[in-house]
N, C-alpha and C positions, 0 to 999 in steps of 0.2 A: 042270362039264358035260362031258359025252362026247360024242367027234362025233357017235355015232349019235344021242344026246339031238338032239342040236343040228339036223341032219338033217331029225329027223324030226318037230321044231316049227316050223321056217322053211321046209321045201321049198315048201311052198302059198303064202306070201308070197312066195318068188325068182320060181316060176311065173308070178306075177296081176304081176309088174313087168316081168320077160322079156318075155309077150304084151303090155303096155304100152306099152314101148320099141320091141318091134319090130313091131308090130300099125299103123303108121300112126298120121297125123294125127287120123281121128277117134278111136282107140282113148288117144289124148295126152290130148284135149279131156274125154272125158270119163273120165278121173279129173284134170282140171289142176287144181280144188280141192287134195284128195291128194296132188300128186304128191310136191311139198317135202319133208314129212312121211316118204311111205313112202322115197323117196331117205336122208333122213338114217338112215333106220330099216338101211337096205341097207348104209350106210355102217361103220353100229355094226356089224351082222353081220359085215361083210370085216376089223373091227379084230377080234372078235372071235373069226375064224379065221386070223388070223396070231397073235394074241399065246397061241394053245394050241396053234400047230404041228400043225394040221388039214390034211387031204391035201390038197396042190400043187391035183386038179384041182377040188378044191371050192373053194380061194383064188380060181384064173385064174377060174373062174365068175364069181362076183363081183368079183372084180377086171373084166372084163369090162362086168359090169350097169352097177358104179356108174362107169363112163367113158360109157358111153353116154347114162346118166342125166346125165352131168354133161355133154355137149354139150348134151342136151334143153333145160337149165334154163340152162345161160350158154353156149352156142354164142352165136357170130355170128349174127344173124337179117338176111338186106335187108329195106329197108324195103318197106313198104307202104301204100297208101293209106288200107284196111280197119286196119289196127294204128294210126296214129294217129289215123284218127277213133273207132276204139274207147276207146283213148284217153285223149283228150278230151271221146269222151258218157260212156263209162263208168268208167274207171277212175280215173280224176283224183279226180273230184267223192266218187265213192264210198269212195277213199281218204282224201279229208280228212273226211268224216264219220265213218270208220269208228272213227278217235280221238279220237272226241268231249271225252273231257276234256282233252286235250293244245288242240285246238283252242279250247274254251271257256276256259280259260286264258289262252292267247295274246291273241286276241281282247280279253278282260276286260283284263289289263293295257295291252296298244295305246291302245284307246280309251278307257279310262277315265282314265288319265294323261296322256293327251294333254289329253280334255277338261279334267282338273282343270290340268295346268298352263296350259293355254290361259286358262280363269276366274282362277287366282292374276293373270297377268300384265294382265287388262283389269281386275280390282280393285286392283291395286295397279302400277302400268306400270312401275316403276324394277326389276322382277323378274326383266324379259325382260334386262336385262344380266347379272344372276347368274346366268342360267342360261344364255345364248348369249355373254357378251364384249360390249363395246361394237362390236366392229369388224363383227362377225358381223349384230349388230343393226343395224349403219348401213348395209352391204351389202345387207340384206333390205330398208332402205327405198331406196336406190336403185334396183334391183330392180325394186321392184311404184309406184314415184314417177309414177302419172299424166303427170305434167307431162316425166318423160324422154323424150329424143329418141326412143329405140329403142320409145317406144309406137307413135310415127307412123311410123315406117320399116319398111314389110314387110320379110320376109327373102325370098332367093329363090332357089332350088329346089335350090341347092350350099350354100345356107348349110343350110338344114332335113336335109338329108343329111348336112353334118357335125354338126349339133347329135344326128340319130340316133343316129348311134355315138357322141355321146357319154354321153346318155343311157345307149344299152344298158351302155355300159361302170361307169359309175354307178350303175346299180341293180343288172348281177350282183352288183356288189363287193360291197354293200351285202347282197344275199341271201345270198351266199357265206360271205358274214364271222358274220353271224345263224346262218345251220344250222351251219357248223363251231364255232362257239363253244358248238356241246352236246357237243362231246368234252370240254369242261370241267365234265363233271358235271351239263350244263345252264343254268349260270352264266356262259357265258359269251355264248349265245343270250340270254338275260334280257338281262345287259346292253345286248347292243343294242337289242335289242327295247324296251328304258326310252329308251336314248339318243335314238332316231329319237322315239318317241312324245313326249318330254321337248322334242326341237330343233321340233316340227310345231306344238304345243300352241303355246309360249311363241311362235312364229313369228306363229301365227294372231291368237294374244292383240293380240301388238304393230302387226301391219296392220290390226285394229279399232280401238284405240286410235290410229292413225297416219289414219285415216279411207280406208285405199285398198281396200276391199273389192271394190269393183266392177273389182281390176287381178287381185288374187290367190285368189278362191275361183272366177271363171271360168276362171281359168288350171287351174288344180289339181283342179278334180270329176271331167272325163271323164277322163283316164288318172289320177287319183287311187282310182279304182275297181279297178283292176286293180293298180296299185304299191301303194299301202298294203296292200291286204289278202296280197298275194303276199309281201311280209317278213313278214305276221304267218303265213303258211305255212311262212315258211322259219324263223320261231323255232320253232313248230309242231315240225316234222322234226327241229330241233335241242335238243327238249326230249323228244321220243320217243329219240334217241340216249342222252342224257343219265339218264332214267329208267332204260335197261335197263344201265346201268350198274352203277346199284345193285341193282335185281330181277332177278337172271340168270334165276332160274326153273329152279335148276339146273345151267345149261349155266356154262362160266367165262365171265370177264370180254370175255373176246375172241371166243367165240361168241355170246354175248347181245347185245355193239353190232352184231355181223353180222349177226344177225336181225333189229335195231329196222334197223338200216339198209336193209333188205329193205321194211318198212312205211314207211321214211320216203323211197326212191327216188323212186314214183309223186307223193310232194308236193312234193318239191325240183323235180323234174324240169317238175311243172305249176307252180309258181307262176316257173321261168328264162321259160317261155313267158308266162305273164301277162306279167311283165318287159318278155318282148319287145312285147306288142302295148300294155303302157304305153309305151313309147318310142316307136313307131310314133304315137300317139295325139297325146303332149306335143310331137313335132317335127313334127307337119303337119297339127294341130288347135288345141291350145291357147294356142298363140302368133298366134293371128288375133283380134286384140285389136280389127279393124276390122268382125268379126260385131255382128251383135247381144246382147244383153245375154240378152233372152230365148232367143234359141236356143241359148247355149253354155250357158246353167243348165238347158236345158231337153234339151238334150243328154245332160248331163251326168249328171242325173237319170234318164234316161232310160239311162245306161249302168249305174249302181248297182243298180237295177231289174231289168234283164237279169242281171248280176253274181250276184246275191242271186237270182231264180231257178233261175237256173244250178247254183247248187249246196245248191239243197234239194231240186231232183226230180230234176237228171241223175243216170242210170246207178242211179237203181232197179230194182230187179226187181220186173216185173210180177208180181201174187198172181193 
């Protein structure tokens, strides 16, 4: 290709990016569908006129564009109030639907292995030790044991504060460790994502068979809504990783997880928040074992409810 070729197929493209870039905020908003796209598009262009030794001032041009393009798109932003509640109505929710099968995946395995090892362990009780340990399994019963002191002893308002942070610090790990284990191809998100469904199932199994139900599925409904489903978000992100591994679609190995990681940011990033407002829930909700029975199931319920609205209608776009 000849600069002039070159020239005089792109100039209309450098144009419609230049007015873009420097055209303001509304001239940003609408093309920010587009923008990612024509950016890499600008980007190829500038390798394209360095690796033909294209005139100095056609390089600095784009050399130029795509610096400015690239504060647009990863500059530092302050925050905002308007940015996170958009957010939170709309971008979150319509991020995890928008990969639908990553999602239906996750999802399916979570719960469905959970339920089946939860059914092996109350058909058969001696199970919950091959799958958790004896030690683990005798920990869970003193745990949710009715008859323990720490049922009747509130905690008070330093201890719930440090049980917060320790929660929070136990479900990043736990989210952290599920999304980064799809840099292992995907397999390595699965695995947790079996582990936790596998220790929750047989857990469950064994406090029915143990008869303490009324200790531990009040305890666990209302911030069980927001933490379970937010690992199965962050295997989610970590199986989006893991896919564009293998489907580069193209680009290499190392542009392709850069891109899935682009789609799997806004899910990581909402389900750290779930996270937190599971912690918030389980260190100054769920541990009020002196409520009623009815209102913490009915809480509870009432939080899955909201959950599951949440994100089948937030952050659609109006027809």
């Amino acid at each position: 290709m000849t600069q002039q070729s070159f020239v005089k197929l792109r100039q209309n493209f450098w144009n419609e990016f230049e007015n873009t870039v420097r055209g303001g905020r509304k001239a940003i908003k609408n093309r920010a569908a587009d923008f990612p796209k024509d950016y890499r598009e600008l980007t190829g262009d500038l390798n394209t006129a360095r690796a033909n030794g294209f005139d100095p001032s056609i390089i600095e041009r784009l050399n130029a564009l795509v610096l400015e393009g690239n504060e647009i798109l990863y500059g530092s932003r302050s925050f905002s109030l308007w940015g996170a509640a958009n957010f939170v109505l709309k971008v979150f929710p319509a991020a995890v639907r928008s990969r639908w099968r990553s999602l239906g995946a996750s999802l399916l395995i979570f719960y469905g292995l959970a339920f089946f090892s939860c059914l092996i362990c109350v058909v058969y009780p001696d199970m919950v030790y091959e799958f958790l340990g004896a030690m683990t399994a005798g920990s869970i019963e003193t745990m949710y044991d009715p008859e323990s002191p720490h049922f009747l002893t509130p905690r008070n308002v330093s201890s719930d504060a440090d049980m917060f942070g320790f929660y929070i610090y136990n479900n990043i790990s736990i989210a952290f460790r599920t999304f980064a284990g799809g840099i292992l191809a995907g397999f390595g998100s699965l695995l947790f994502l079996m582990f936790n469904a596998v220790f929750l199932g047989a857990a469950a199994g064994h406090i029915i068979n143990l008869g303490f139900e009324n200790t531990f599925f009040p305890f666990i409904i209302a911030h069980g809504a927001f933490e379970l489903n937010a690992i199965v978000f962050s295997a989610q992100a970590g199986l989006l990783l893991g896919y564009r591994l293998f489907i580069t679609r193209g680009l290499t190995r190392g542009a392709s997880i850069k891109e899935a990681g682009k789609s799997a940011l806004p899910i990581i990033a909402g389900a750290a928040l779930m996270l937190f407002i599971a912690a918030c829930i389980e260190a100054f909700w769920s541990s009020r074992y002196h409520l009623p029975l009815a209102l913490r199931y009915g809480a509870g319920a009432a939080v899955w409810v909201l959950v599951l609205v949440y994100f089948v209608f937030a952050g659609r776009e109006k027809k």
